[in-house]
C-alpha positions as CSV (number, residue, x, y, z in Angstrom):
1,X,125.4,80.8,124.9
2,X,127.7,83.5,124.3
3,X,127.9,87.4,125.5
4,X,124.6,89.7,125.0
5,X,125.5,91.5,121.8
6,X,127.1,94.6,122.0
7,X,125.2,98.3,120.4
8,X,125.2,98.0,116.6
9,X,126.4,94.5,116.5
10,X,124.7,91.3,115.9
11,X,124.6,88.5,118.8
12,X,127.2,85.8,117.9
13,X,125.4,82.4,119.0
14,X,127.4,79.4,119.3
15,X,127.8,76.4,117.5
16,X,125.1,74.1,119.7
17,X,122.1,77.6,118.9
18,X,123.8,77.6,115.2
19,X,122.1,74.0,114.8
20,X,118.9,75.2,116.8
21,X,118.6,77.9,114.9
22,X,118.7,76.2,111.4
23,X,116.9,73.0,112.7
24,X,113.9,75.3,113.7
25,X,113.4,77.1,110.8
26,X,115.8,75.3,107.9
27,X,117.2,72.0,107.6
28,X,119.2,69.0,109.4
29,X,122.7,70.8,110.0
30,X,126.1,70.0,108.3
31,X,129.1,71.9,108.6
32,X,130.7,72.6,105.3
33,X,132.7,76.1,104.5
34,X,131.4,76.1,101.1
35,X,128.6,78.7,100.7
36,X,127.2,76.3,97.2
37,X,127.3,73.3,100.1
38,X,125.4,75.3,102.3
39,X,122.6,76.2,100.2
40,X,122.3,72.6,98.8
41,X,121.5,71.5,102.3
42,X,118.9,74.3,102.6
43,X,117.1,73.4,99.4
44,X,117.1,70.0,99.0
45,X,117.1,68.5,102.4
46,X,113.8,69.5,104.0
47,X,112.8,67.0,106.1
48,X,113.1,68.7,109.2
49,X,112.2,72.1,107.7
50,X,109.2,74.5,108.0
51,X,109.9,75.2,104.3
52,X,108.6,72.0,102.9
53,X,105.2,72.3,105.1
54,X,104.8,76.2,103.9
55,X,105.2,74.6,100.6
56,X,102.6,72.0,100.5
57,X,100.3,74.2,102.6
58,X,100.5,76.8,100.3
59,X,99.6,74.8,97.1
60,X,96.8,73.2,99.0
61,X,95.4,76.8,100.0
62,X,95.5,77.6,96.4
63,X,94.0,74.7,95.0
64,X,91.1,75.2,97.7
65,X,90.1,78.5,96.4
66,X,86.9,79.0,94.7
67,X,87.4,82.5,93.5
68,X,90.0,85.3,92.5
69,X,89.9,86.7,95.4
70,X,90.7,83.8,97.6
71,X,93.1,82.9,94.8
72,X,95.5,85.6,95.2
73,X,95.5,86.0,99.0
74,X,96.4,82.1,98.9
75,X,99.1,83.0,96.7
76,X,100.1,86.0,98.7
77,X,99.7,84.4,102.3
78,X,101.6,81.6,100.9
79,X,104.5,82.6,99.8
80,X,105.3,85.1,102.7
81,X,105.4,81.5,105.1
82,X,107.9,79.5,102.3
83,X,109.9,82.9,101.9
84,X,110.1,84.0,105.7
85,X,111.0,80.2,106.6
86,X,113.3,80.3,103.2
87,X,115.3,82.9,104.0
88,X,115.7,82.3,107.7
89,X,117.1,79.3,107.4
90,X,119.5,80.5,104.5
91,X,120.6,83.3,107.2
92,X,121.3,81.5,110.0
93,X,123.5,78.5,108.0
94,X,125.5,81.8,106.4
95,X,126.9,82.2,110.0
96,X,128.4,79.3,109.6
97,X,130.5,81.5,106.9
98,X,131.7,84.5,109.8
99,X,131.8,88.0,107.6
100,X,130.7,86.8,104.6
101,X,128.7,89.3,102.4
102,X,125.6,86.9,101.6
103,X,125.5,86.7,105.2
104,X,124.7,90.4,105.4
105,X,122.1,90.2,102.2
106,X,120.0,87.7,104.3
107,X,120.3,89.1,107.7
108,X,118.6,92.0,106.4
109,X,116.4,90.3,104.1
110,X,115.7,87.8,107.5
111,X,114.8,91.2,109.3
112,X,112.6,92.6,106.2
113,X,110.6,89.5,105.9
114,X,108.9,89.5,109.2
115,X,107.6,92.9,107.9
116,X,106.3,91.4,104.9
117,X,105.0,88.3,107.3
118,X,103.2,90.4,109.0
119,X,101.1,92.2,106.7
120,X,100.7,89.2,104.3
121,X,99.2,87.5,107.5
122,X,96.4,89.9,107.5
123,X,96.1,89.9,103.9
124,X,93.5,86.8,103.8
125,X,91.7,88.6,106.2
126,X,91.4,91.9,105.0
127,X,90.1,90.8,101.8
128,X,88.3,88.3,102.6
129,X,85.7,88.8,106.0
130,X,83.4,91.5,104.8
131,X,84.4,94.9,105.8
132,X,87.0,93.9,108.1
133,X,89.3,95.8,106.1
134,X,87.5,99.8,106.7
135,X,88.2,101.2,109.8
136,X,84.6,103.1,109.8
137,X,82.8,100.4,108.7
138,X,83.4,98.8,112.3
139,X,82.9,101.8,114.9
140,X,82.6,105.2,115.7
141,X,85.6,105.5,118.2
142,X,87.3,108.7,117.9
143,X,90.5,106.6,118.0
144,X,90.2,104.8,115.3
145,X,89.9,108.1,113.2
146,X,93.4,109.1,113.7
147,X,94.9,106.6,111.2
148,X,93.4,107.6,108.4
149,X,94.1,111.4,109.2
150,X,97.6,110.2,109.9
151,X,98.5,108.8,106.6
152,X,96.6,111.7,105.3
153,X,99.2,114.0,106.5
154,X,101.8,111.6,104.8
155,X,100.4,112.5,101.8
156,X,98.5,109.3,101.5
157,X,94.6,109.4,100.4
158,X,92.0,109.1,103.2
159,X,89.9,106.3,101.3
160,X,93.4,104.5,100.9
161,X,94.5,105.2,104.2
162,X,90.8,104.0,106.0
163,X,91.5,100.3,103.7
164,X,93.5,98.7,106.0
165,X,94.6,96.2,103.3
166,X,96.8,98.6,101.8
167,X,97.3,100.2,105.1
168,X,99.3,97.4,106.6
169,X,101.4,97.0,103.4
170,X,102.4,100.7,103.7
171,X,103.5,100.3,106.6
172,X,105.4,97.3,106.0
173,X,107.3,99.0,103.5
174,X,107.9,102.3,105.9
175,X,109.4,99.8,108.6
176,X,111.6,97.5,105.8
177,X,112.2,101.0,104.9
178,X,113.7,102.2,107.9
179,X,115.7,98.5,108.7
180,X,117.4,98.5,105.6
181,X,118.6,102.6,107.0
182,X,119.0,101.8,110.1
183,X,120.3,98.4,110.5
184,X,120.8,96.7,113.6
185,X,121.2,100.1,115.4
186,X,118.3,100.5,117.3
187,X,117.2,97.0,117.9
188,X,114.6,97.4,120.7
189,X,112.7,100.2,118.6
190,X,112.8,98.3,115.8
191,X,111.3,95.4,117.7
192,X,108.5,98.0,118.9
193,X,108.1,98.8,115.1
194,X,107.3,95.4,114.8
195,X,105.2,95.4,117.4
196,X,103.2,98.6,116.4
197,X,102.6,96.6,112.8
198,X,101.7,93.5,114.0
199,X,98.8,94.7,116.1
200,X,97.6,97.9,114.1
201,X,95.5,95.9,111.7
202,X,93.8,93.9,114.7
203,X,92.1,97.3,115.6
204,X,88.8,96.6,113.7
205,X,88.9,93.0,114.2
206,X,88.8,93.8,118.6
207,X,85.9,96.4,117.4
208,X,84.4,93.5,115.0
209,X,81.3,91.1,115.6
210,X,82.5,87.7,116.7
211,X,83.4,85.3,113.4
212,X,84.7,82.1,112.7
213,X,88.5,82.1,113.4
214,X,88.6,85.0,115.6
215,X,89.6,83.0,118.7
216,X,93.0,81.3,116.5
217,X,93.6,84.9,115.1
218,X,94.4,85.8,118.6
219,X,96.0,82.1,120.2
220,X,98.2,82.5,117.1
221,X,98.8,86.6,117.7
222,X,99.7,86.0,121.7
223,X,102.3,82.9,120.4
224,X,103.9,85.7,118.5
225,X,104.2,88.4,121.6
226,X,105.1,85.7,123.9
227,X,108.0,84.8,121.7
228,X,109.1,88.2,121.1
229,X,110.7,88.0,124.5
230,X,113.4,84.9,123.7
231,X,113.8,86.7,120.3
232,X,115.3,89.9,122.7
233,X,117.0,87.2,125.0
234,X,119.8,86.5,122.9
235,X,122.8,85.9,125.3
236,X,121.5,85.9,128.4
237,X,119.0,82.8,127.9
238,X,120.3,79.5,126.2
239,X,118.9,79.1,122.5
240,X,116.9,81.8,123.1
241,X,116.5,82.4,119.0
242,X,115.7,78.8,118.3
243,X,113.0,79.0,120.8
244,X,111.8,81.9,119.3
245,X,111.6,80.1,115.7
246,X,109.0,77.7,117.7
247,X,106.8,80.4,118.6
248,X,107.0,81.4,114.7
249,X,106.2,78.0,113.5
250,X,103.5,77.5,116.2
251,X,101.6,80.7,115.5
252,X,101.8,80.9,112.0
253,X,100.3,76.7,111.7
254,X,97.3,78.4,114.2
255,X,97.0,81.4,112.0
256,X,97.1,78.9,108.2
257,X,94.6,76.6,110.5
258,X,92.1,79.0,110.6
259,X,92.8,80.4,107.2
260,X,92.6,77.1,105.4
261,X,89.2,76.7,107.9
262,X,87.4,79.9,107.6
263,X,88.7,81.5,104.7
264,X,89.3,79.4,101.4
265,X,87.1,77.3,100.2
């Protein structure tokens, strides 16, 4: 491993976490300085990719569904998996090409998709267990009340604000928002940003009756938090990142397990 990354700067890994890092979420790494060579390995050699699976998942979730409604949240939940693997493994085969501008596009497109990942996650949910998606339809905690009156004050509407379907995509677009601003400046708050997303919409779900699927909602939730801490360790623990993909790719097959299971269909 190299260095910790410096303030402002992206960590630098080395050749052996390059190949981790596209192995774990891209392709079987070749080393080519042509950008067109590059993305011809990403695209058409998936065998050792988590594109391929999010694929195939994805057009069996929406051939499973019975409804609109289950249509579209298959189509929404899928594409966020083949996109957030897509890109990820575009990004971290661009550092094989050091300063190159596509290598900037997808580090922040890399960086705005786990925002979009994380609300498209909840998506199925949200629509889909019956009033999962009000806040008030779930409890009477004080606590709870404060989101709605929050977005209020942003000038969003209180029955739009207590939905947390649109709630979570809101806030997804306030955090890509400020990373696209903001970019790799302030790189532990943005990882609490991520944070704060990722477990807002679980509020009414902890408040929530027990259902089907609850149990993998949270095995697949804690794979995420426990990986969190490789995706800060950058530096000071080998393939720290690639390890982090795992955690990824773990969480989000518990989280289309229980989809496929409880959900569609």
């Amino acid at each position: 491993m190299n260095p910790p990354a410096k303030h402002n700067e992206a960590y630098q890994p080395t050749t052996i976490e390059h190949i981790a890092n596209i192995i774990t979420h891209g392709v079987d790494f070749y080393y080519d300085k042509s950008l067109i060579t590059v993305f011809l390995i990403i695209f058409l050699d998936l065998k050792k990719s988590c594109v391929l699976p999010a694929a195939y998942a994805t057009f069996v979730l929406v051939n499973r569904a019975t409804n609109p409604t289950q249509f579209w949240a298959a189509w929404i939940y899928g594409l966020a998996l083949i996109f957030l693997f897509g890109i990820s493994a575009a990004f971290h085969s661009t550092c094989l090409c050091q300063k190159s501008r596509m290598r900037e596009v997808l580090h922040r497109g890399d960086r705005a998709m786990i925002y979009i990942f994380i609300a498209s996650s909840y998506f199925p949910w949200l629509s889909l267990v019956p009033n999962a998606a009000k806040i008030s339809a779930h409890t009477g905690h004080t606590s709870l009340s404060i989101l709605p009156i929050f977005f209020s004050w942003m000038g969003v509407s209180s029955d739009l604000a207590a939905d947390l379907r649109w709630t979570i995509w809101f806030l997804a677009a306030m955090g890509i928002l400020y990373q696209q601003i903001f970019h790799e400046k302030y790189k532990w708050l943005e990882t609490i940003i991520y944070v704060i997303i990722g477990l807002v919409p679980s509020v009414p779900f902890l408040h929530h009756n027990e259902f089907a699927g609850l149990w993998e909602l949270k095995l697949g939730g804690a794979c995420y938090i426990i990986g969190i801490f490789f995706f800060k360790m950058d530096g000071r623990i080998p393939l720290a990142h690639a390890i982090w993909h795992v955690f990824v790719a773990l969480g989000s097959a518990i989280h289309y397990f229980a989809v496929f299971n409880y959900l569609i269909g």
